[in-house]
N, CA and C of each residue as an Amber inpcrd file, in Angstrom:
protein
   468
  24.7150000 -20.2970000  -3.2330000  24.9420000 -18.8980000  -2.9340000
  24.2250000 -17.9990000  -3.9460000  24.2770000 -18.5630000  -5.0670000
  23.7490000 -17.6710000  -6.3160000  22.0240000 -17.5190000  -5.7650000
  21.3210000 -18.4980000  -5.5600000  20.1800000 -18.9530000  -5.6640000
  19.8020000 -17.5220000  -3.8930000  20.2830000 -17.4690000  -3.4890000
  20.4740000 -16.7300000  -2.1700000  20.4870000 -15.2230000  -2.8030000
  21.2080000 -14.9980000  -3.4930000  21.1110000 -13.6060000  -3.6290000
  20.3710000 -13.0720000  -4.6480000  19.5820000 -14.2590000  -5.6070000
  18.5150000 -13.9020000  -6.4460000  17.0940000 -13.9620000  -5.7110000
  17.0910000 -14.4450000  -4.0140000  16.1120000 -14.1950000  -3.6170000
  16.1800000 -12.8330000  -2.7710000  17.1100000 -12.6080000  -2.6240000
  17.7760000 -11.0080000  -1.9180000  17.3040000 -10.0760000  -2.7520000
  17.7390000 -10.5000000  -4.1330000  17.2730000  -9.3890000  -5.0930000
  15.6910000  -9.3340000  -5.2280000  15.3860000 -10.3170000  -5.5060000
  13.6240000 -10.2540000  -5.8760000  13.2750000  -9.5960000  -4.3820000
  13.8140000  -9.7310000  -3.4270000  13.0600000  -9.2040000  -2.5900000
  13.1160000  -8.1200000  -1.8290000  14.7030000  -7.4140000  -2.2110000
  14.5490000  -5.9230000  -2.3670000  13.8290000  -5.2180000  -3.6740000
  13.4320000  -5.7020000  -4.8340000  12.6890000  -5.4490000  -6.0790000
  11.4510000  -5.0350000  -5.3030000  10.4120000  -6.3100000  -4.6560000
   9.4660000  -5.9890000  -4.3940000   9.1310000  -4.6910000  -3.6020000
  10.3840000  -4.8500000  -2.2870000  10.3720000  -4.2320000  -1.4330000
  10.4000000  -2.1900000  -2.1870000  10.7550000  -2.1770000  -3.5940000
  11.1760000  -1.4230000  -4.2180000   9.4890000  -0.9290000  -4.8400000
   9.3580000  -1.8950000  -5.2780000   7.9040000  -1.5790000  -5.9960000
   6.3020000  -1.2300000  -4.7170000   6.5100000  -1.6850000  -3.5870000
   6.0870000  -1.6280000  -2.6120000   6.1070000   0.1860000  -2.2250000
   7.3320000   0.1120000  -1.9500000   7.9730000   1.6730000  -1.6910000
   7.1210000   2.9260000  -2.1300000   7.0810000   2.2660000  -3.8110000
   6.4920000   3.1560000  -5.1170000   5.4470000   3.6910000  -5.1130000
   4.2490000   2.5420000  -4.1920000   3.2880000   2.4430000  -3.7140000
   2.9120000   3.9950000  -2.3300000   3.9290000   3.0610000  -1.3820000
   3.8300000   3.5330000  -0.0600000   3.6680000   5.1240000  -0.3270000
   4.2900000   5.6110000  -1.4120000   5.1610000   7.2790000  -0.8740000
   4.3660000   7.8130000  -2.1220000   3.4950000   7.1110000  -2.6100000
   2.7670000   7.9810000  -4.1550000   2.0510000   9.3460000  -3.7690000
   1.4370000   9.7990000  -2.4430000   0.9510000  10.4720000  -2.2950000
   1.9180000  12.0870000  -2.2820000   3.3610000  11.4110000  -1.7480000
   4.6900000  12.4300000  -1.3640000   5.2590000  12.6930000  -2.7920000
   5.3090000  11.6170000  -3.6200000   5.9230000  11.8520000  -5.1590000
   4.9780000  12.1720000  -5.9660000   3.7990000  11.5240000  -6.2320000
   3.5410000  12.1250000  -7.3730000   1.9630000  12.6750000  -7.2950000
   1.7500000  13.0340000  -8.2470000   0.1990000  14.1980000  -8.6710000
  -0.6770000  13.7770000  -9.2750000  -1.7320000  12.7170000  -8.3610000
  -2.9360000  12.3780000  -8.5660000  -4.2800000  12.6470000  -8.2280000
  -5.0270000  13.9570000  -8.4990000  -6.2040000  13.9190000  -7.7170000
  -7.2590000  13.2490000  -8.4230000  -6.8200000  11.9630000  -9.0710000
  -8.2050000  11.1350000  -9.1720000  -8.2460000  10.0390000  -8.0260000
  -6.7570000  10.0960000  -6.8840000  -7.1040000   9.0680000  -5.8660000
  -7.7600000   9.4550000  -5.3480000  -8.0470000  10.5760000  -4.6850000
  -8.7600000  10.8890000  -3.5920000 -10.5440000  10.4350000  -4.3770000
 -10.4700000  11.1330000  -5.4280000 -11.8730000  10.8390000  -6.4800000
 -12.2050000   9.3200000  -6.2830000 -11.4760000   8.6350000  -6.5830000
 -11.8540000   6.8690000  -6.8220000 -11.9560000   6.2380000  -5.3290000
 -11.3860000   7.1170000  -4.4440000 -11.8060000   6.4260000  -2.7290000
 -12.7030000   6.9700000  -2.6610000 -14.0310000   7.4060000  -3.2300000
 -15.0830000   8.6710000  -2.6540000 -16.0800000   7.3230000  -3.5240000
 -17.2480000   8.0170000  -3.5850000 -18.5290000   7.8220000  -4.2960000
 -18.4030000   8.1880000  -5.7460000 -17.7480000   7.5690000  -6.3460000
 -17.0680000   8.9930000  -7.4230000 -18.4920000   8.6250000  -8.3680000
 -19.2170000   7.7020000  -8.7700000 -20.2430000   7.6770000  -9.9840000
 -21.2030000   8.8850000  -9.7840000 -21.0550000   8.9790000  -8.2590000
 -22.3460000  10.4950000  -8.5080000 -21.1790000  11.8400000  -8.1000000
 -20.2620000  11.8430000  -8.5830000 -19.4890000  12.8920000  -8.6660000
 -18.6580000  13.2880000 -10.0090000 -18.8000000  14.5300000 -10.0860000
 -17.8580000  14.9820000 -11.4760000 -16.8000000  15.0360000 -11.1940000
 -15.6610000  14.7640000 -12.5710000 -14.4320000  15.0120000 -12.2040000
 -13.5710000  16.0720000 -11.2480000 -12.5320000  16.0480000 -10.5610000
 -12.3100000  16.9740000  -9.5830000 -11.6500000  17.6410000 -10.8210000
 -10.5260000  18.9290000 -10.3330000 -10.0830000  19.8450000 -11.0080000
  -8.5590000  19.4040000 -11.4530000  -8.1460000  19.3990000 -12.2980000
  -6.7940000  18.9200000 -12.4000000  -5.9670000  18.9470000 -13.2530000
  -4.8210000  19.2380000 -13.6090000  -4.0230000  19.5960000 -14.5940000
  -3.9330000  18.3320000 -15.0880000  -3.7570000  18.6090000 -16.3600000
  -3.4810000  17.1940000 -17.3240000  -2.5100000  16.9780000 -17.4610000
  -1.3580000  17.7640000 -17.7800000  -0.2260000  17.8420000 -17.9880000
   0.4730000  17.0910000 -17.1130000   0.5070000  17.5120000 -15.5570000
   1.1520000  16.6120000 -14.5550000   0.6390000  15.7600000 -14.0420000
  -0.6330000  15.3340000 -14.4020000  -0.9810000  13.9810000 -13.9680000
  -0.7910000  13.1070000 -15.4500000  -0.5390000  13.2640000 -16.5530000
   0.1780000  12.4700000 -17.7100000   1.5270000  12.1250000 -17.2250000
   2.1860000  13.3240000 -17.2420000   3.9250000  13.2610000 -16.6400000
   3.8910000  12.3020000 -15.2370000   2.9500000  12.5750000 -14.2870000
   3.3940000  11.6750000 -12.9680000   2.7610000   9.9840000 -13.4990000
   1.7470000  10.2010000 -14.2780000   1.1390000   8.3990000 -14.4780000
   2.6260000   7.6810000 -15.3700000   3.8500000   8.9700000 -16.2210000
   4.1320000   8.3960000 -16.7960000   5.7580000   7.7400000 -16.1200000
   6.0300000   8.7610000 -15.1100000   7.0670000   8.5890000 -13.9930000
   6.5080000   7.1440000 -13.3790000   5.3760000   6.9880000 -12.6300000
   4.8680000   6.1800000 -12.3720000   4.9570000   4.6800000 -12.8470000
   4.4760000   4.8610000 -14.3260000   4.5360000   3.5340000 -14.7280000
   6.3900000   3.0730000 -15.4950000   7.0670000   4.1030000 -15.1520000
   8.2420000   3.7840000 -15.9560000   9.0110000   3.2570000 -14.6460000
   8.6790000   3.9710000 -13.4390000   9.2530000   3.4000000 -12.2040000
   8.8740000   1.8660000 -11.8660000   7.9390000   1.5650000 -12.0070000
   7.3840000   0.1780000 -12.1790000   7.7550000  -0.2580000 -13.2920000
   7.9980000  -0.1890000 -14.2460000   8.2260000  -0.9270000 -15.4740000
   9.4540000  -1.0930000 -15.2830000  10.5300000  -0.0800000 -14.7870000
  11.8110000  -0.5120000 -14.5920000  12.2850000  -1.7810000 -14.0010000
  11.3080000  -1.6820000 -12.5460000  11.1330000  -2.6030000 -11.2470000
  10.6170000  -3.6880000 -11.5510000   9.6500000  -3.9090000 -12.9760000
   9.4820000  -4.9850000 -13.3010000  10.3440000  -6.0490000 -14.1340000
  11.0380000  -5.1430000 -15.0830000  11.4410000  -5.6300000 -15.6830000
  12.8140000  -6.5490000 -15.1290000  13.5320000  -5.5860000 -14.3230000
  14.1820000  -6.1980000 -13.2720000  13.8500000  -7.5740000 -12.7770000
  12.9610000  -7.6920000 -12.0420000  12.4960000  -8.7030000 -11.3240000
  11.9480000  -9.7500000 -12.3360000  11.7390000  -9.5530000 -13.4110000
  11.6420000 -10.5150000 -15.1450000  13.1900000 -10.7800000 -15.4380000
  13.9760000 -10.2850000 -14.8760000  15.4010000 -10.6610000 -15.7360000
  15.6320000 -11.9150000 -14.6140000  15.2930000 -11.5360000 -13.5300000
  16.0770000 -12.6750000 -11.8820000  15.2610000 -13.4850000 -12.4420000
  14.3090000 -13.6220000 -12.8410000  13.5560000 -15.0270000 -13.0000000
  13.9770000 -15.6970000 -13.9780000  13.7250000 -15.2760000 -14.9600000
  14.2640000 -16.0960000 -16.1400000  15.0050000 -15.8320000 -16.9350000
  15.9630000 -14.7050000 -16.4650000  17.4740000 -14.3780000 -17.2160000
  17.6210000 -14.7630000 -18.7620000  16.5240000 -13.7990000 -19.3620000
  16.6420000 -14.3710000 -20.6690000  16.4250000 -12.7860000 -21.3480000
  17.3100000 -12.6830000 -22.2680000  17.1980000 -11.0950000 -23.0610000
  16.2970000 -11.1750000 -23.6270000  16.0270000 -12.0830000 -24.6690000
  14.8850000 -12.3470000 -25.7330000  13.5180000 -12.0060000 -24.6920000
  13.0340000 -12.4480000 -23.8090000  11.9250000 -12.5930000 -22.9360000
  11.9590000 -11.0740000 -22.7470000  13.0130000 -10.5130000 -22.2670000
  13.0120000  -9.5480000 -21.1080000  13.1030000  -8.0080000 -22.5280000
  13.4810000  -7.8420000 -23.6480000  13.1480000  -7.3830000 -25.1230000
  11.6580000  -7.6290000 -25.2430000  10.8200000  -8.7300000 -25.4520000
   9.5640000  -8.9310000 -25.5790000   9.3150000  -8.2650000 -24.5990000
   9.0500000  -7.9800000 -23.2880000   8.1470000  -7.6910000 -22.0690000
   8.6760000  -6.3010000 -22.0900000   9.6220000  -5.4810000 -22.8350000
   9.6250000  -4.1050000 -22.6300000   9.1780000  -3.6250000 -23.7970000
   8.6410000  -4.6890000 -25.5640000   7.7480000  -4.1280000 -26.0310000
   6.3830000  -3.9860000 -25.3090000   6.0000000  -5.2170000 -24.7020000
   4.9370000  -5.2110000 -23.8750000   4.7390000  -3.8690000 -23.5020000
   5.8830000  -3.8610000 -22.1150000   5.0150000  -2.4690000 -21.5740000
   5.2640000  -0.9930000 -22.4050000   5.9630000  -0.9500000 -23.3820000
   5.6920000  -0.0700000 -24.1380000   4.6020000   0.1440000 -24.7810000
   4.2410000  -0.6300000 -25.9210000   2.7750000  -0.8200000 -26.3240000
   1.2700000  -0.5650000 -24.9170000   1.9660000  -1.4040000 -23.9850000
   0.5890000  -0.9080000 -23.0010000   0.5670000   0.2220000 -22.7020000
   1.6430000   1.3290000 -22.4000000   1.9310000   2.3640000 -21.9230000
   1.3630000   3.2880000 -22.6220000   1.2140000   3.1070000 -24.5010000
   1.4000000   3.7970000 -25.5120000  -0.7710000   4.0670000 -25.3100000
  -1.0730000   2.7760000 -25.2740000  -2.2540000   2.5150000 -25.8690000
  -3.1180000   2.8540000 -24.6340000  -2.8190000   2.8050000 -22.6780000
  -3.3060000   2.8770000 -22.1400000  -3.1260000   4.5830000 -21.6080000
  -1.9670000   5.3960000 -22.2450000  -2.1210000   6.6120000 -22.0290000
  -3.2010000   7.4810000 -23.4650000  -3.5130000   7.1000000 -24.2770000
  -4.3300000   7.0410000 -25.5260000  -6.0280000   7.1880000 -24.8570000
  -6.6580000   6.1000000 -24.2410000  -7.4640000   5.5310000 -23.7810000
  -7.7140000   6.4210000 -22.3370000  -6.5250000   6.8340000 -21.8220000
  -6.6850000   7.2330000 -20.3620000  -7.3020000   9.1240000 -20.9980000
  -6.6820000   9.5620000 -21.5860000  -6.4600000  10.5450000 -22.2940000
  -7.9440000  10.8320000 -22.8770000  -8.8120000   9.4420000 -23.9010000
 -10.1590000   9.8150000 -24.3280000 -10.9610000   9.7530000 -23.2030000
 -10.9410000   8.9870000 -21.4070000 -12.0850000   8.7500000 -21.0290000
 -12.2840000   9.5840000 -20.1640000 -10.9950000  10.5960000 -20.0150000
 -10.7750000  11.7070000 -19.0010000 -11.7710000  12.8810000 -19.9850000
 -12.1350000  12.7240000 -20.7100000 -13.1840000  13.4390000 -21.6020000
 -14.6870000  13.5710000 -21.5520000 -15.2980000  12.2920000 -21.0340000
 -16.7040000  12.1010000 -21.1130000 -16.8720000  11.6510000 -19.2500000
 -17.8990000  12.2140000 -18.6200000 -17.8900000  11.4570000 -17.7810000
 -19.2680000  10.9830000 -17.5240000 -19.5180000   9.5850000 -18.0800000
 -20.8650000   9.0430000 -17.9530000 -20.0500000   7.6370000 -17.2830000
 -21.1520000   7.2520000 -16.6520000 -20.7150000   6.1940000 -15.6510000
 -19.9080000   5.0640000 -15.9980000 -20.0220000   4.4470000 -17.4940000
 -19.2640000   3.5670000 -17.9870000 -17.6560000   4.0940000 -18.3110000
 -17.8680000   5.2890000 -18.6980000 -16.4360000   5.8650000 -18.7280000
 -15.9660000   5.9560000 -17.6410000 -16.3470000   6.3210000 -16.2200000
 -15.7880000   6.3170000 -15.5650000 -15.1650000   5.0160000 -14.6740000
 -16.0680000   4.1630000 -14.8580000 -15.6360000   2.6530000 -14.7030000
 -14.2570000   2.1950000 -15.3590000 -14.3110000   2.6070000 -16.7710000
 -13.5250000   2.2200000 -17.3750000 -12.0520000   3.1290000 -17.4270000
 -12.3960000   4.5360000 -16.8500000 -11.2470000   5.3200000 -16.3350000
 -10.6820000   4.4740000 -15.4450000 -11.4810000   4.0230000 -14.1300000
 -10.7400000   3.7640000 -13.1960000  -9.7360000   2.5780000 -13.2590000
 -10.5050000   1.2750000 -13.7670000  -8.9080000   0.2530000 -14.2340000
  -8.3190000   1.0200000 -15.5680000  -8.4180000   1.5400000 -16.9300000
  -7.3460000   2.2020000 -17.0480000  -6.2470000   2.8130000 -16.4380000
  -6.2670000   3.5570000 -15.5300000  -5.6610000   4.4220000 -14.5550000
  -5.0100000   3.1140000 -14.1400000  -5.6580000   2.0940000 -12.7250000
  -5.3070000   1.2080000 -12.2990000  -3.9980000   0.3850000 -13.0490000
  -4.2660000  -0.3010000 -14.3690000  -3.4290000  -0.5240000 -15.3030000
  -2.0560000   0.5070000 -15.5610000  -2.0720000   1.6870000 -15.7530000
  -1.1270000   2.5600000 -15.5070000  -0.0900000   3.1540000 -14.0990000
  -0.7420000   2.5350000 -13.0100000  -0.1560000   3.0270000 -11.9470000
   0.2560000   1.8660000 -11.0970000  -0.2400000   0.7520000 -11.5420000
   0.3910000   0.0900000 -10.7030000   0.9610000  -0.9880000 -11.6370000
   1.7390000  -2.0780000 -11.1260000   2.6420000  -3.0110000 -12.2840000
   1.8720000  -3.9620000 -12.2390000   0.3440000  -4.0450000 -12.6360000
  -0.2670000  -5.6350000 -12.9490000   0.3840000  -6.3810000 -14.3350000
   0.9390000  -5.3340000 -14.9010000   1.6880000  -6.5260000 -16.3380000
   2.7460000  -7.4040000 -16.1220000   3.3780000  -6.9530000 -14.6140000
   4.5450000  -7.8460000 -13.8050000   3.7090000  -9.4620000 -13.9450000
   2.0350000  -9.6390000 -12.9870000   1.5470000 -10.9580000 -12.5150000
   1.6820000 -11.3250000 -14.3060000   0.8750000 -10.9330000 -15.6180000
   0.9720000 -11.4510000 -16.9510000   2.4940000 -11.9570000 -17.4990000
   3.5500000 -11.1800000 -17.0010000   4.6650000 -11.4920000 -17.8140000
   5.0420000 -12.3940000 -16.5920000   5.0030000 -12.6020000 -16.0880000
   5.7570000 -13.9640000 -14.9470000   4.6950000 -15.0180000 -15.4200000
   3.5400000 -14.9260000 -15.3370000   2.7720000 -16.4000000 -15.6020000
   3.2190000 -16.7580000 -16.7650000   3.0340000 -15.7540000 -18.3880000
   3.8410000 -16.2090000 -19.5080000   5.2560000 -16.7740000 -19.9600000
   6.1670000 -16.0810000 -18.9420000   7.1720000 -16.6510000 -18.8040000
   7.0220000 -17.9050000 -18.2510000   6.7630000 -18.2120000 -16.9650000
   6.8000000 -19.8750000 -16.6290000   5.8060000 -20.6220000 -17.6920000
   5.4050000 -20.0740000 -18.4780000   4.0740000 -20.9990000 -19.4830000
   5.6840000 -21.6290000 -20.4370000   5.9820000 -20.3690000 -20.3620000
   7.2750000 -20.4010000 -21.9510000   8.2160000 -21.6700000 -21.2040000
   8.7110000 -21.1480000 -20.2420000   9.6100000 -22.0270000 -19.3210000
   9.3410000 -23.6110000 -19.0520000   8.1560000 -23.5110000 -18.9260000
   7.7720000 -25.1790000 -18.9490000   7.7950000 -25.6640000 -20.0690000
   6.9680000 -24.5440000 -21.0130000   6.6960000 -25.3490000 -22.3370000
   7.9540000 -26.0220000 -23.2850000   8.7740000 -24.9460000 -23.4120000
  10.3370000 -25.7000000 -23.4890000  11.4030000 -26.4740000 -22.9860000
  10.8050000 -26.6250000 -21.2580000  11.4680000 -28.1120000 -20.9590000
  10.9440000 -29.5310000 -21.3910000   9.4500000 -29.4760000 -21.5290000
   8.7660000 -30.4700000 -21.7310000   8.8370000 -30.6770000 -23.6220000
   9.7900000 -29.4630000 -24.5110000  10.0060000 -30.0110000 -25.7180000
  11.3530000 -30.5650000 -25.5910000  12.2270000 -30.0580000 -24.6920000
  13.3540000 -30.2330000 -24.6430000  13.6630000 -31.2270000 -24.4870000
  13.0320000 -32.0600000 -22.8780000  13.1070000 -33.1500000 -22.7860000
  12.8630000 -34.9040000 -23.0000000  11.9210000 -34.7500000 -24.3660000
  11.7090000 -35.1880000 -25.1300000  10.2650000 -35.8190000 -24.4430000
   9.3160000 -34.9420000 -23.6710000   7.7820000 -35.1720000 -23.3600000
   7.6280000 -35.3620000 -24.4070000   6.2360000 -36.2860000 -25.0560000
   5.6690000 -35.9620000 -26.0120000   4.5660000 -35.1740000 -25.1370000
   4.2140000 -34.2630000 -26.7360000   3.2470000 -33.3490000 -26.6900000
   1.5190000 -34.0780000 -26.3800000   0.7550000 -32.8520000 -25.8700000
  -0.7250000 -33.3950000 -25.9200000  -1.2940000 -34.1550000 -27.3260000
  -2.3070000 -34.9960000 -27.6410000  -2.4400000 -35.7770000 -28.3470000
  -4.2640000 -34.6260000 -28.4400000  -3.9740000 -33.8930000 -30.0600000
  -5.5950000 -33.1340000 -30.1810000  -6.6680000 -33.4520000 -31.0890000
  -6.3050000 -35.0010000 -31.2500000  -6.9330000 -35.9240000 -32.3990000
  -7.5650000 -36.3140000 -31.7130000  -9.0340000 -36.4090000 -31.7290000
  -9.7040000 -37.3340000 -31.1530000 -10.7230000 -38.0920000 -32.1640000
């Protein structure tokens, strides 16, 4: 029964983070989407307040970070893990609004390349796919000490 309603949950989570997706245009204040579906390398930045597109990238990624973190606890129900992965997305949050902030400054083609997965990184939850693969890395790696595997042999 347990195992039943942790797939209920993960899959109203997704269905949650999905949502976040679906309705971004109704919630929040981005006119670099319309920019990044266009030709944007031979176009200059459109016009846009900074202010509320900081505040909505930051609604944005906290709504996902919530939703992630969530869906990090059903998996591997571990505080320690789920403490690590909200320094994670703090630090990413910190360093990729920093970065988003200098490239919204210059617009030569590499910056703008590099705007666009910045941004990308901020708006949507790709640190969810990193912290689930690390977790099952962690997860295996401590059954196979636990259970008395021996380890790889790096002597050759």
């Amino acid at each position: 029964m347990k195992s039943i309603l942790r797939v209920l949950a993960l899959v109203g989570l997704i269905l949650l983070l999905i949502s976040v997706r679906y309705f971004q245009e109704a919630v929040f204040y981005d006119p670099l989407d319309d920019y990044f579906h266009g030709a944007f390398q031979s176009m200059s930045f459109p016009e846009m307040n900074l202010s509320w597109l900081l505040l909505s990238n930051a609604l944005r990624y906290l709504f996902n970070g919530l939703i992630s973190l969530a869906i990090l606890w059903i998996l591997f129900r571990s505080s320690s893990y789920i403490k690590a992965s909200l320094w994670v997305y703090l630090f990413a949050f910190v360093l990729l609004n920093l970065l988003f902030v200098v490239e919204l400054q210059f617009e030569a083609s590499l910056s703008k390349m590099s705007l666009f997965y910045t941004r990308r990184f901020l708006i949507h939850p790709l640190l969810l796919f990193v912290l689930i693969a690390g977790g099952y890395f962690l997860k295996t790696t401590k059954t196979h000490s636990t259970t008395g595997l021996s380890e790889p042999d790096d002597t050759l």
